[in-house]
N, C-alpha and C positions, 0 to 999 in steps of 0.2 A: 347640322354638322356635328359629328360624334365618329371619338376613336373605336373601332371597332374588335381590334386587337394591337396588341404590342409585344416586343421581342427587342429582349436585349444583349446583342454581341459583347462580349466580353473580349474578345480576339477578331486575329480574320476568320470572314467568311462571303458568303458569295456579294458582299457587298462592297466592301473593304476589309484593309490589314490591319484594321489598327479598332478598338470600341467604337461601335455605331448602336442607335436605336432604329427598329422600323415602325413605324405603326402606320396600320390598315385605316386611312380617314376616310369615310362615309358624306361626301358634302351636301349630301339628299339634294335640297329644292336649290343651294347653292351652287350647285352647278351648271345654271344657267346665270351667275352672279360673278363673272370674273373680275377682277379688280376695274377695267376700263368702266365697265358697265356700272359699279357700284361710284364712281366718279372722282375726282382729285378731292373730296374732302374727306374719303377717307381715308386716300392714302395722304395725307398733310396729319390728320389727327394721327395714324399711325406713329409717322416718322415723328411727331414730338411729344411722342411716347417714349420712341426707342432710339432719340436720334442716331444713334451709332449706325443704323442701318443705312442711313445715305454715303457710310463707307463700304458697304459692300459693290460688290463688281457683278454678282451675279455668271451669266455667257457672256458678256461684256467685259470681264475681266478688268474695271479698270473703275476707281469709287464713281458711285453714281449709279451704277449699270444696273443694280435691283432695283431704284426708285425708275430710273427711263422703261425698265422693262413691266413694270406694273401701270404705268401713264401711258406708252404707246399702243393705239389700236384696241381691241378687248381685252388689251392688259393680260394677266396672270390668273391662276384660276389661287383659290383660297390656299389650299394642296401645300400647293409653294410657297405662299409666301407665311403662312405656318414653320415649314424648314428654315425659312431666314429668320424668323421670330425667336421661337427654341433655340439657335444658334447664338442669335443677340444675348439672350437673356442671358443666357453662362458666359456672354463675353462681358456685360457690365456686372458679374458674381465675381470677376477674376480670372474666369479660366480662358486657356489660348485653344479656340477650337474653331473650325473655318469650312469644314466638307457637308456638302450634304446633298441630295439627289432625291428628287422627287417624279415616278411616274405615275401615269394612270394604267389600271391592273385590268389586264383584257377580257374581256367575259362579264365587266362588272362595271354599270354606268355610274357615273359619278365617285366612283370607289381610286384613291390614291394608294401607292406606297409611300410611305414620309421615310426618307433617310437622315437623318443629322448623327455628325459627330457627338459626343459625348464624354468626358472626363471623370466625372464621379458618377457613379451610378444613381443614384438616389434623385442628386441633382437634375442629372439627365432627366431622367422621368418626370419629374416636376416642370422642367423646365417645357415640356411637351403643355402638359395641365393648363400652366399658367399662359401658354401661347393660345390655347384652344381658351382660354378666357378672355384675352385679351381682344383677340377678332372679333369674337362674338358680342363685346363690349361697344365696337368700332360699330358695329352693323348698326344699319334704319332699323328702330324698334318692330318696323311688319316683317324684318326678315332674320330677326334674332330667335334665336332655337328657343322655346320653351324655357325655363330653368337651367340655361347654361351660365347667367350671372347672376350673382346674390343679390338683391336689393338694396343693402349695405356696403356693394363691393366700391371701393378706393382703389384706382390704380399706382401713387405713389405707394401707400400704402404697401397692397400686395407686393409689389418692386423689390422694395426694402426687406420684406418679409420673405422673399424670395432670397434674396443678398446674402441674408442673416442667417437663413435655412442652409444655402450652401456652405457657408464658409464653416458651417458646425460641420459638414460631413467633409470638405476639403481636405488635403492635410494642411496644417496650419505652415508659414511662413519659413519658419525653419527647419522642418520637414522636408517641404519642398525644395529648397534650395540645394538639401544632400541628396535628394533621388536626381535632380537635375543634374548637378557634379556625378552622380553615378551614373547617369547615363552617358554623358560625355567620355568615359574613360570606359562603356561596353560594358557594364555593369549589371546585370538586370533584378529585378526589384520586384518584391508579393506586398502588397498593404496583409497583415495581418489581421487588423480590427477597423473599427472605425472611427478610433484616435490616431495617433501618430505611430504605433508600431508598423516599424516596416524592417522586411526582412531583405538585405543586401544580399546578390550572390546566388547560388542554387547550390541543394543537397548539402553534401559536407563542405564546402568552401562557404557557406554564409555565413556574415555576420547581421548583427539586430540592431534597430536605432532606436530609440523612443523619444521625438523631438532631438533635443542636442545630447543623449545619455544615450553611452554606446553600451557593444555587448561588455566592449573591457572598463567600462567603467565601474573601480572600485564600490562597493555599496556601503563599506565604510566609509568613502571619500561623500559619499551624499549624503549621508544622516549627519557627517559632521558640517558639512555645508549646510546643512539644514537646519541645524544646531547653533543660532546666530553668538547664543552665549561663549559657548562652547567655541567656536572659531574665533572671535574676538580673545579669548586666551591664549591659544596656538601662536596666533600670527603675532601677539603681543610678546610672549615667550620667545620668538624670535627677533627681535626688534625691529618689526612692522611698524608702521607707524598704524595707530587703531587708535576711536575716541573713548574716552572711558565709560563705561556701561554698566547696569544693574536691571537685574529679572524681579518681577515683580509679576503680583498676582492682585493688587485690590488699589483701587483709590488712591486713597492715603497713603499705599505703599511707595505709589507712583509720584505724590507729590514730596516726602520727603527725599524720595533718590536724587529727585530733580532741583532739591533744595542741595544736597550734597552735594552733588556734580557740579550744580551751577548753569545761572540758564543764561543764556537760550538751551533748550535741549528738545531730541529729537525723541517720538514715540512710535513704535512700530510694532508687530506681531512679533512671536518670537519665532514661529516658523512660517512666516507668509511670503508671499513670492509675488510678480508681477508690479510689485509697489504699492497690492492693496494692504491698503489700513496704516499709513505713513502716515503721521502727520510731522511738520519740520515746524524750524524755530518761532516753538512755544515759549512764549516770556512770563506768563503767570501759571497760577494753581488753577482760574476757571480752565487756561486751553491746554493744562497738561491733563485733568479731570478727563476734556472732550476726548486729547487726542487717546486718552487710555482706553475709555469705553470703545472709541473706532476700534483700533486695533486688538479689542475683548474681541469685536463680531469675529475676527480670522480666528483669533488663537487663545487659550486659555490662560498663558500666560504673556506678558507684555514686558520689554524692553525700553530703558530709557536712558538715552545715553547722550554725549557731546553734541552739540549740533557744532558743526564744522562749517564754516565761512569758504567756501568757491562754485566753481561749477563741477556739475555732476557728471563726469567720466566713468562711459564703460569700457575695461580694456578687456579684450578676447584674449586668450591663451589655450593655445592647441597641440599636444604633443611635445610641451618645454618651450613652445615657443609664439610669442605675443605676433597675431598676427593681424590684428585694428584693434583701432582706438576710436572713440567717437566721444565725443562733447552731446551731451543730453539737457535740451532745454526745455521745461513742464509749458504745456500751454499755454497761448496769452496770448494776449492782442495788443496793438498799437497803438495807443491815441493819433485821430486828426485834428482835434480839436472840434470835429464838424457831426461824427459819427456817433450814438448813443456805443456801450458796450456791447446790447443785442442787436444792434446793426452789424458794428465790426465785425461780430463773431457768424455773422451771415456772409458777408464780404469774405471772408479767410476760409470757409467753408467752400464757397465757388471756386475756390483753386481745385484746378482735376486731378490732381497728384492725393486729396481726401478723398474719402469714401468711407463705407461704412464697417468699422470693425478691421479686417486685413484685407478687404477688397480694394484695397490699394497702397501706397508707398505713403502716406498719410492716414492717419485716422479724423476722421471732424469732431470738430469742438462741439461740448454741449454747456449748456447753462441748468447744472442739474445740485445738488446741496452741494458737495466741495466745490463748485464756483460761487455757489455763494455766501461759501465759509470764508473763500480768499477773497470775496469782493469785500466783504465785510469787513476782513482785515486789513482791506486798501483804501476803510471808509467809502466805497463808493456801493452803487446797485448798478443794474443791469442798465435802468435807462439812463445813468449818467453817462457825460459825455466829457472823455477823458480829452487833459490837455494836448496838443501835439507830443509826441516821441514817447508819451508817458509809458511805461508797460505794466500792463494788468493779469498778472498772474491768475489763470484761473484752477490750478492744478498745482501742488505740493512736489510734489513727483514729475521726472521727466520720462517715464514710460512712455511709448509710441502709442501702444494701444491706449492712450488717455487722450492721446492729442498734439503730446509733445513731439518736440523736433530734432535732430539730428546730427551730424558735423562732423566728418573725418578729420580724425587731427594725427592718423597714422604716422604720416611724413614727419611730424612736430615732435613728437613725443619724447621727454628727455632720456637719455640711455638710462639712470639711476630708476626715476618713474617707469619703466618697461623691465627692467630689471627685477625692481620692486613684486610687479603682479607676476612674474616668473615664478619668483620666490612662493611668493602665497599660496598660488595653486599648487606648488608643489608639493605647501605644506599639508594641505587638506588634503593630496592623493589623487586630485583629477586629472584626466586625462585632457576634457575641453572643460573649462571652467572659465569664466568673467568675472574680474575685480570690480565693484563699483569704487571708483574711487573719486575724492574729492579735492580739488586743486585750484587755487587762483587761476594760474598760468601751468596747463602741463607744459610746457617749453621748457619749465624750469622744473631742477630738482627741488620735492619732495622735504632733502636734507637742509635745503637755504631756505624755502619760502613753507613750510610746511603742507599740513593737508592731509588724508586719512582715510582709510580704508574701513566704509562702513556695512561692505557688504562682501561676500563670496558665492556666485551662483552656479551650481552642478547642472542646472540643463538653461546656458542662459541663450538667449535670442537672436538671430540671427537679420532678421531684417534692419535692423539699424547700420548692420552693416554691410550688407549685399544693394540693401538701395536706401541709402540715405539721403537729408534734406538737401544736403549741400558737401559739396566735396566727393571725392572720390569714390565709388563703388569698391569694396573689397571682394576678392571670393575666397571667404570664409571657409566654406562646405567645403571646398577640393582639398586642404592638408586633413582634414578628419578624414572622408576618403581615404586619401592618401596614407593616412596611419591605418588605415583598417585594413588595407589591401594592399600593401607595401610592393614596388616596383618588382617584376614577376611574378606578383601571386597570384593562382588562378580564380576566379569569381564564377566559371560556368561548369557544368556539363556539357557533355555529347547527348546530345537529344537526338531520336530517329525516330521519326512518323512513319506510321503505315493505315493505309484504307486500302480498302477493294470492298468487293462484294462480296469473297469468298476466300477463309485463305486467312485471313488477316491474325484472327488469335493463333493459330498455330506458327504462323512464320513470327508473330511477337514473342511466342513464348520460345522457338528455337531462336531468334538474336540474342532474346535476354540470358538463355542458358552457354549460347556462344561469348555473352559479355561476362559471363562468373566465370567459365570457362578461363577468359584472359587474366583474371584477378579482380575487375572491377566487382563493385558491389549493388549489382544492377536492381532499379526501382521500375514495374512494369506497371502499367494497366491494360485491363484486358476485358471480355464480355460478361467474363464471370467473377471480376475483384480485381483488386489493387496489392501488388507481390512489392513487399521488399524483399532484397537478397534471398527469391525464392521461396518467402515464406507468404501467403494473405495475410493483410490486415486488414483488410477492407470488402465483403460478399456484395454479391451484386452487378449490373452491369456498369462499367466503371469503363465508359468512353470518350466519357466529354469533359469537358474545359475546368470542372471540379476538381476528377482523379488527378489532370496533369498537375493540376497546382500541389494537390496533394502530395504526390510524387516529388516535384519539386523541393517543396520545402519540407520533405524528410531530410533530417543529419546527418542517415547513413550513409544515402546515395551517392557513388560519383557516374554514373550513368542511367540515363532515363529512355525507355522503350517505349514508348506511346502507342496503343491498338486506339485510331481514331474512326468511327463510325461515322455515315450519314444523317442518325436519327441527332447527336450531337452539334454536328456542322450546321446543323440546319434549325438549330434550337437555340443555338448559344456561342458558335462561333467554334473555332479551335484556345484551348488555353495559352498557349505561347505564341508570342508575335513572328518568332521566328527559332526551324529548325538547322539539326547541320545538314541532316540524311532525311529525305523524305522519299516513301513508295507508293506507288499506284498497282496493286497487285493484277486487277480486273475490274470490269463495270459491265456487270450481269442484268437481268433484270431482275430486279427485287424491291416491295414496299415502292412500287411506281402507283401514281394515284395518288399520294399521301405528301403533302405539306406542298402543293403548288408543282411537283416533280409527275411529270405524268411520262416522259420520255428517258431513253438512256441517252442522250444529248446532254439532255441538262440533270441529269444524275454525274454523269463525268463531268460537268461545271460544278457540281459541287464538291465530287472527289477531287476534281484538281487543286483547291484549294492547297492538301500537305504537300504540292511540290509548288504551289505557287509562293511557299514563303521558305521553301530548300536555301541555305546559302552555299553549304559546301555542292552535295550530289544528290540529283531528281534520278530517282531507279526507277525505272518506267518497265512495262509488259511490252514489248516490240511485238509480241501475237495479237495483241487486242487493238485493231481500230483505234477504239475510244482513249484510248490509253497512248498509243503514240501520239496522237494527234497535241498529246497535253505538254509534250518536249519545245512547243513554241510558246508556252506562259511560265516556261519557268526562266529565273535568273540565276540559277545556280551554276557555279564554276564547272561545274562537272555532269553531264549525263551520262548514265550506266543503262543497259538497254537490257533487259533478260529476255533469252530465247530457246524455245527447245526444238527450232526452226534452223540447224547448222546452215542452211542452205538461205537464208534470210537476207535480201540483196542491200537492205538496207541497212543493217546491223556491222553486214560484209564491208560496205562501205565507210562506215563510223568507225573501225578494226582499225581501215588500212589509211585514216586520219590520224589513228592516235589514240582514237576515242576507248573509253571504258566499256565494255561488254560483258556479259556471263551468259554462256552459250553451256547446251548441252552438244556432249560430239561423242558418234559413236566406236568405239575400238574392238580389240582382239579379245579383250578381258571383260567386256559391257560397254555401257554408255558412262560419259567423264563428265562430271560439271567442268568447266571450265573458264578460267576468268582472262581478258584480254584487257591492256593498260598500256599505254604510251610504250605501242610495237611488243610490246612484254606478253607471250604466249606463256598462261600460267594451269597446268591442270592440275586442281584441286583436287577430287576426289569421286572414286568409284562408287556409281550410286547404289550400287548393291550393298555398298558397307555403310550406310544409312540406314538403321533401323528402323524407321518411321516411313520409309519409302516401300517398305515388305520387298527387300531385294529387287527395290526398282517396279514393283510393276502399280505402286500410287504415284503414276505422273502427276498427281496434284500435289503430293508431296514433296516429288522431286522438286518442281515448280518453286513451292513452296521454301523451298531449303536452296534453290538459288537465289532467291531473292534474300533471305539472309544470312548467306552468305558477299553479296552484293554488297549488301548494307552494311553488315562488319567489317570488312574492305575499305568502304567507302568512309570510313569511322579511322580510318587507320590499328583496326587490330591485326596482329600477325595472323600470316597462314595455318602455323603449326595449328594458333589456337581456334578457328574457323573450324580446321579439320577434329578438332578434337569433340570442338562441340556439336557436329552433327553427325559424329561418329557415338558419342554417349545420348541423345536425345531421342528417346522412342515414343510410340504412340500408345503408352499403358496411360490409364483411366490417371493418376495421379499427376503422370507429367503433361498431359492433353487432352483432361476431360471432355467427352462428344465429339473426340476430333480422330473419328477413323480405328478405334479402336477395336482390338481383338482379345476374344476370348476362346480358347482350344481345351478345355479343358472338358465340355461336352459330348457325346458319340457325332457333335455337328460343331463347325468353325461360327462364332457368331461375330459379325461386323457390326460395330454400334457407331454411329453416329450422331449430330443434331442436324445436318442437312435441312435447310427448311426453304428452299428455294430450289426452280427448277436447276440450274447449273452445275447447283452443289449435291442436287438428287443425281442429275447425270452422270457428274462424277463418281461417284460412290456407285452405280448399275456397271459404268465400265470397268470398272476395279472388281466389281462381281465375278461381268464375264473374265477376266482376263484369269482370276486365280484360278486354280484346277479345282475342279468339281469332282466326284462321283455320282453324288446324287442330286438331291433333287436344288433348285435355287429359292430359296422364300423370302418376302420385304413383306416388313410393316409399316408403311408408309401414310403420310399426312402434309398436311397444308396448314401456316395460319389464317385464322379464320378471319384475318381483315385485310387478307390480300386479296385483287381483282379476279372476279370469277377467272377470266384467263390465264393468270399465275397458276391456280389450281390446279385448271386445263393442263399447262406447259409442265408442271409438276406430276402429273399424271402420262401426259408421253413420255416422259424422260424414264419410267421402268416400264411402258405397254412393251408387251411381247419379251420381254428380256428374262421374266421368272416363271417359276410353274407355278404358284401361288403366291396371291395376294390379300395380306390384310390391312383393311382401311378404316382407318381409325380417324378421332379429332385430339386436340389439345385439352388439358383443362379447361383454361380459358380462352371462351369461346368467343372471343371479340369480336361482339355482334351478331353472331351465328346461330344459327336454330342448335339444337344436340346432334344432330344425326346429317345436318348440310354436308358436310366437308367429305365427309368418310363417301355416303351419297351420291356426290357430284363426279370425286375421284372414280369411284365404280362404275357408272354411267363411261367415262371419256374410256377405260378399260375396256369396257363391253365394245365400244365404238370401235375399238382397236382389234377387235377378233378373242380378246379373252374370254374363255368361257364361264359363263355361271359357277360352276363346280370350280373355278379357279380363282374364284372371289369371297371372302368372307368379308363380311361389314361387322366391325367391332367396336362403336365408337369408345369405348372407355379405353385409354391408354395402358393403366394394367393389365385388365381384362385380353384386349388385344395381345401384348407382349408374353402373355400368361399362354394363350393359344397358339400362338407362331412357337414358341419351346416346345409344348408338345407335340407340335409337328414334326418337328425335328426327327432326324433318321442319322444312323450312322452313317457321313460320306454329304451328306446334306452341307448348305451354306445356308443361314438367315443373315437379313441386312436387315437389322432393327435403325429406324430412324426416329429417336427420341424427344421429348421435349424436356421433361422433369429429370434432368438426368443422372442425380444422384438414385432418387427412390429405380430406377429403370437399371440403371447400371447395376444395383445392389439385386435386383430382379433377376438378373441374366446369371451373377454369378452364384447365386444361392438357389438357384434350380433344381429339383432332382427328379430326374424322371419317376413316372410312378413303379412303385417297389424297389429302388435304388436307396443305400445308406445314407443319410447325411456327413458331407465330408466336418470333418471337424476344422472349427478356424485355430489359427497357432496364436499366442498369444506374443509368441517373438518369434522374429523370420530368423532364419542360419545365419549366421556372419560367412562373409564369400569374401574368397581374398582380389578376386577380378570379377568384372562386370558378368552376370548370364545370363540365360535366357528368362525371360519374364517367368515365373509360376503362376496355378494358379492360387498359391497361397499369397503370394507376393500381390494378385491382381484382388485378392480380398482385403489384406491390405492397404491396398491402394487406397481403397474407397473410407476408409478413417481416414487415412491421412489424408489425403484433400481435405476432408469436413474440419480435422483439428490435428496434424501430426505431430508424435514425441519423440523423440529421439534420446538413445544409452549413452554412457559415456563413450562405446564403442562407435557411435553413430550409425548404428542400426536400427530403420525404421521398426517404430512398435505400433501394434495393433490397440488403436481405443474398443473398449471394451463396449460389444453393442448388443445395448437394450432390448433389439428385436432377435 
């Protein structure tokens, strides 16, 4: 039994909405070994392993239902109950996680999909590990895998180590509590690192946590909170009540302070946190000596000051206003009179409220040196056996993370004492800050019974009071929220997904220029980088669940344009749980064969995904089958249906409901995009006046530019500004690199594209024929080389017969392919189709190729170059010169134009710097990078 592969969703994807892992399990000889078979003793050792699994439900839905379903008949195959395992183990780490789904993969005997939920990542993974250990632990020694368990292995052990392992990568207690609250109130939320930074909010609306330390938290207000000296003077200065204190650096310095003050007195770090390195009421030179050296190990210098007589209260204050209190009691046990100490402390430990570290609402007691510094102190050892009621402090400090316990005393609290820690924090500048404070009775004021402030903390804890030992639960987190995002403030973006097969980076890059268009400051990704407000930050193909985060938690942004791809969805999930706008442009065939997708059935299960988590409007292709079919898995309030089918019965019918539509419809003046909206006949604009549609005759463009148009609609941007953006948006190399691009500046028209699928080769041949010719028609066309021979095929009908020459080329890289396959294979399916010999070149070098097809070129000629490399290609085309022609010279600065004109070709030389790095005059006119070649 062995994990074969693994994959982990960060978002939804074709498994679920939310983080899952899959992993590929192999159960070799195991698969003749279902649980029945292998007999009730191992699922008995199992369960008191993990007891929590005899609350699962399993298809049973109801506790129980996983143990009856591994004991009834031949039981469960390994497969499965592996998912419930991984499941368990992050439910006794702490985390609340519950789904999981396990098949067997067809084609492949023995072979499982493992699906479980997931929380932390890391964990998750682990959690897979230590399941495939555990089984294999359980197995009759003839049917355990070879070296899948250590000879050393401890399942408590591991357990624990497991616990310990998650809870470092968790977020820790008080973390959680404010993503919790942010989630409650729609908030959504990026872990930054792998502590507690997390960033609240998206783009320009975020704010930043770090455990209880917000973004507005003063940094002076924490060096002076940190500053124990230093605060004990402030608050003194105001008439706080504070105990009196001296900073010390050695020994001796430490025992006379504590002669002066007067003991008992207390020693602690001078900047240490959590209550390490405390020690409390010391009455000699030996334990003020000890407690100094402890408090050495935190801090360089050491504090000694009043020890104060009561209990140890922490009061929270959030925003000027105290909002729990809690009584903090250090560890200890009880005497029965009948029990040793290390019995007790085994008895107090079986409460299931302890666990290990924060993996629960308790921490467990140990008997480690400061238990046995306070046993000491109590005259007793571990195996005395204290008298009845007696209590045995094992712990200085009433930290939680120590052991100690808990006690709401919000409701009690005297107005003066609440008032008091108002005061304090205020004075230090924080925003969420915790008084320790020390009190008999908080009931009573401060002013009558005394008591004393020996602490101030700038990022203090939340667990003590979110789930405390006893008494009331607070929710603490919701007023910090609440201070951060104050009632109306916004926390999100307008997010808009789009996939298809074709189509997808040009209609992202015209929404995003529709969205600057409106004012916003639009964050894209896309196949070629990641655009802030139109600029790249980011080279590369930037489609998956990485860039959106990216995007995301840019400052600029208040709108995010998402180009989501299949190789992404299928790798890693989508990065957002949930969009407003999501579109399905088309679902072609392309890259079938590759990751389990052999069909366009189940390639539109995986594009469906961006409209399976639409909440506002799913904008679907009403031409494509695959595509309508996907308007019954969406939940979105709205479908929008794009057509350039006027006559479309079904589309007609959804019109005359109410329903959303963008139709193309033909008139006196050309064809109208046109948008339809609850009875609202709305015609947007003439697609001739689209530059990027070449007066209308790139229906894929046109296409293209309904659907976002749709999408900004669907977003609530204005018309005006819809029309303006796809009225300014053309297809020159800088604003739609590989995307149908022309260049005129030749004695021939050249079409450059990156088309690299039959659909998208199609498109781009009709768009051929349809422009006027004189002469002659030429493509330089190609395949990658790790799509199915019949993609190649299909890419090779899509130009037979349509040019008078062909050059067939390959890619750089050749993914997996001989040199000279692709170019080869192309030729051959040509020849099959009537083209002649004389009508074929074979060029596999991409240069080489593109260097040939120019000089074929005639005046009156069209070439459709189809690219891969498409800077070094583009830079090809336009720095051409036929032979015995000048060289044009490049300008070093374009004209300043007082309204938009026709592309140049100095402006398309241009172009090609600015994509790679553009600068811009104080005039904001694009300038040319100076190039080296």
């Amino acid at each position: 039994m062995r994990i074969v592969d693994r994959s982990v969703f960060v978002g939804p994807s074709l498994y679920a909405h939310f983080p899952v892992i899959r992993l590929e399990l192999d159960l070799g000889a195991l698969e003749a070994w279902p649980t029945g078979r292998l007999g009730t003793g191992f699922v008995d050792a199992l369960v008191s392993a993990l007891p929590g699994l005899a609350e699962h439900g399993c298809s049973y839905r109801e506790p129980g239902g996983f143990i009856r379903r591994m004991n009834e008949g031949d039981g469960t195959w390994l497969g499965h109950v592996l998912e419930h395992v991984a499941i368990e183990l992050q439910n006794i780490a702490g985390e609340d996680v519950t789904f999981g789904k396990t098949r067997s993969i067809d084609g492949k005997s023995g072979v499982y999909s493992v699906v479980y939920e997931y929380a932390q990542r890391e964990e998750g993974i682990e959690a897979g590990e230590l399941a495939l250990r555990l089984l294999s632990s359980l197995l009759p020694a003839e049917l355990r895998p070879e070296g899948s368990v250590p000879e050393d292995w401890n399942w408590p052990e591991a357990r624990d180590s497991f616990i310990r392992y998650a809870q470092r990568r968790a977020l820790g207690p008080s973390t959680a509590s404010l993503v919790k609250a942010a989630e409650e109130r729609n908030i959504p939320w990026l872990r930054l690192n792998e502590q507690s930074l997390v960033q609240l909010g998206h783009g320009k609306y975020q704010q930043r946590i770090q455990a209880t330390v917000t973004g507005k938290t003063p940094h002076i207000a924490v060096e002076l909170a940190s500053d124990k000296e230093e605060t004990n003077k402030i608050l003194g200065s105001l008439g706080l009540p504070v105990p009196r204190q001296e900073l010390v650096q050695s020994e001796s310095g430490a025992v006379r302070a504590a002669r002066r003050i007067g003991y008992p007195v207390v020693t602690k770090p001078y900047n240490g946190n959590h209550g390490r390195g405390i020690s409390i009421r010391l009455t000699n030179e030996a334990e003020v000596i000890a407690g100094f050296n402890k408090a050495k190990e935190i801090s360089r210098s050491v504090i000694v000051e009043t020890y104060l007589e009561g209990d140890d209260h922490r009061l929270l204050v959030v925003n000027g206003e105290l909002v729990a209190a809690t009584r903090r009691t250090p560890g200890h046990v009880v005497g029965d009179g009948k029990h040793s100490i290390r019995q007790l402390v085994d008895i107090v430990n079986q409460d299931p409220r302890r666990g290990v570290g924060h993996e629960k609402v308790l921490t467990r007691l140990e008997l480690d040196a400061q238990a046995e510094m306070m046993m000491a102190r109590a005259e007793v050892n571990a195996d005395s056996v204290p008298q009845k009621d007696r209590v045995i402090y094992l712990r200085s400090t009433a930290n939680l993370s120590t052991g100690g316990t808990a006690t709401d005393v919000t409701d009690v609290i005297h107005p003066d004492n609440r008032d008091m820690a108002v005061r304090a924090i205020k004075a230090i500048g924080l925003d969420v800050g915790g008084v320790d404070f020390l009190s008999t009775n908080i009931a009573e004021s401060y002013k009558s019974i005394g008591g004393g402030i020996c602490e101030v903390n700038a990022a203090p804890g939340f667990r003590m009071h979110v789930a405390p030992s006893e008494g009331k639960s607070r929710d603490v987190a919701g007023p910090v929220i609440d201070m951060l995002f104050p009632a109306g403030t916004p926390a999100r973006v307008p997010i808009a997904a789009l996939t298809g097969t074709n189509g997808k980076t040009t209609t992202a890059r015209m929404l995003a220029h529709i969205v600057k268009m409106a004012g916003y400051t639009p964050g894209l990704t896309t196949t070629d980088g990641v655009y802030i407000d139109g600029q790249r930050t980011v080279e590369g193909d930037m489609t998956g669940p990485v860039s959106a985060r990216m995007v995301l938690a840019d400052p600029q942004i208040d709108f995010a344009v998402l180009e989501t791809a299949r190789g992404g969805l299928l790798r890693a999930g989508m990065g957002v749980p949930k969009v407003d706008v999501g579109a399905v442009l088309n679902v072609q065939s392309d890259h079938l064969g590759m990751k389990g997708i052999d069909t366009l059935e189940q390639l539109a299960e995986v594009k469906r995904i961006v409209v399976e988590v639409a909440e506002q409007c799913a904008v679907l292709n009403a031409d494509d089958p695959n595509v309508l079919k996907m308007s019954g898995y969406t939940d979105a309030k709205v479908i929008c249906y794009v057509t350039l089918n006027p006559q479309h019965g079904l589309v007609r019918e959804h019109i005359r409901a109410g329903g959303r539509a963008c139709a193309l419809e033909a008139g006196v003046n050309g064809q109208m995009i046109t948008l339809y909206d609850k009875g609202s006949h709305i015609p947007l604009l003439w697609t001739h006046l689209i530059p990027a549609t070449l007066e209308g005759r790139a229906l894929h463009n046109v296409q293209n530019a309904m659907f976002a148009a749709a999408m900004a609609f669907s977003v609530g941007i204005k018309l005006d500004a819809i029309r303006q953006g796809l009225r300014t948006f053309d297809s020159t190399f800088f604003q739609a690199p590989g995307r149908m691009n022309v260049f005129n500046e030749h004695p021939f028209k050249v079409l450059f594209d990156y088309g690299h699928n039959a659909h998208a080769v199609s498109v781009m041949a009709d768009l051929a024929q349809r422009l006027d010719v004189t002469g002659r028609r030429i493509v330089v066309v190609a395949g990658p080389g790790d799509r199915r021979n019949e993609d190649l095929r299909d890419i090779a009908m899509a130009v037979a017969g349509r040019f008078d020459h062909y050059v067939c080329r390959r890619d750089d890289d050749l993914r997996g392919r001989d040199g000279e396959e692709v170019p080869k294979m192309i030729a051959a399916v040509l020849r099959e189709q009537g083209v002649r010999d004389d009508q074929i070149s074979i060029i596999p070098d991409e240069q080489e190729a593109i260097d040939a097809a120019l000089r074929m070129g005639q005046s009156g000629d069209l070439l459709l170059v189809f690219a891969d490399a498409l800077v070094r290609s583009w830079k090809q085309v336009i720095k051409f010169r036929p032979e015995g022609a000048a060289p044009r010279p490049v300008p070093s600065e374009a004209p300043p134009v007082a309204t938009p004109a026709p592309v140049s070709s100095s402006e398309e030389t241009i172009a090609v710097s600015s994509w790679e790095g553009m600068v811009r005059d104080e005039r904001g006119v694009r300038l040319a990078r100076e190039d080296a070649d």
